[in-house]
N, C-alpha and C positions, 0 to 999 in steps of 0.2 A: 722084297727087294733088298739086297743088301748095300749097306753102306762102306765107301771106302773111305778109310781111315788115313789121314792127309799125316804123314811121318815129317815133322822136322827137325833135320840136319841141328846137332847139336856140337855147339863149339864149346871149350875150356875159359875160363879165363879164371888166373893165379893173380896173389896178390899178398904181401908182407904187411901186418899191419904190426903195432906196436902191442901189448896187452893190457894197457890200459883202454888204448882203440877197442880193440876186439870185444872189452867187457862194457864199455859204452855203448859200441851199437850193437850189443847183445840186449841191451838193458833196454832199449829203444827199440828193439825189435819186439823183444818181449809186452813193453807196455806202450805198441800200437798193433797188438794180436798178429803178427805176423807169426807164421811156424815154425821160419826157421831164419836165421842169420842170410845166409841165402837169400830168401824169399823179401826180403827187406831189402836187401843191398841191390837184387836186379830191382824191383819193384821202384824203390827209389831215385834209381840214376834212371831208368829207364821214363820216370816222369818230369824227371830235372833234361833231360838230352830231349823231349818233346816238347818243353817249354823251349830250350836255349833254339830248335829249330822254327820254331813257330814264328819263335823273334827276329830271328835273324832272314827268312826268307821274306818275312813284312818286309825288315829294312830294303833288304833287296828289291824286292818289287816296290813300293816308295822309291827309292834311287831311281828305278827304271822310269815310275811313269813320271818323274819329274825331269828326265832327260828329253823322255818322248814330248811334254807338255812345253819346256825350256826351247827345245829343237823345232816345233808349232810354232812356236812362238817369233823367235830369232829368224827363222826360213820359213815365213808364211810367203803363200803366193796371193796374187790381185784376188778381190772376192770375184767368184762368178756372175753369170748375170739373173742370177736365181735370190741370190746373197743380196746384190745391190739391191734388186727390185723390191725386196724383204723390206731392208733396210729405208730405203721411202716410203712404203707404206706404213713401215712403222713410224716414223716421224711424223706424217701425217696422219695418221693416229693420234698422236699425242697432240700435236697443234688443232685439234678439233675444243 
């Protein structure tokens, strides 16, 4: 059975660095075994832009369910009569 071979679409991306730059994160590329300058530069934004999203969608969903929880909270409706009935036997409960 043959395998197919999943091609991805490759983009450019340019960039000016200084050569003092260049020789730093050459030197850093160098001595954390990556092979190439390259391989360093994607490898490491590409773990820096999965942390900054990781973070940022927490904060996001934090924001939400504390909207959702705030909004419960502000706009609750009467307990049902499933709630109330809870709620006495729990009390009685407790006054046992």
């Amino acid at each position: 059975m043959a395998t197919k071979e999943l091609k991805q679409e490759k983009a450019r991306f340019d960039t000016r660095l200084s050569k003092e730059q260049k020789l730093f994160f050459e030197r850093a590329a160098q001595l954390g075994g990556y092979r190439s300058l390259t391989d360093f530069v994607v490898m490491t934004v590409q773990e820096k832009a999965k942390e900054i999203i990781v973070e940022r969608e927490q904060i996001i969903a934090s924001k939400k369910d504390s909207e959702i929880f705030f909004d419960a909270i502000t706009h609750s409706s009467k307990p049902n009569k499933k709630l109330t009935e809870a709620a006495k036997d729990y009390k009685a409960l407790l006054s046992k």
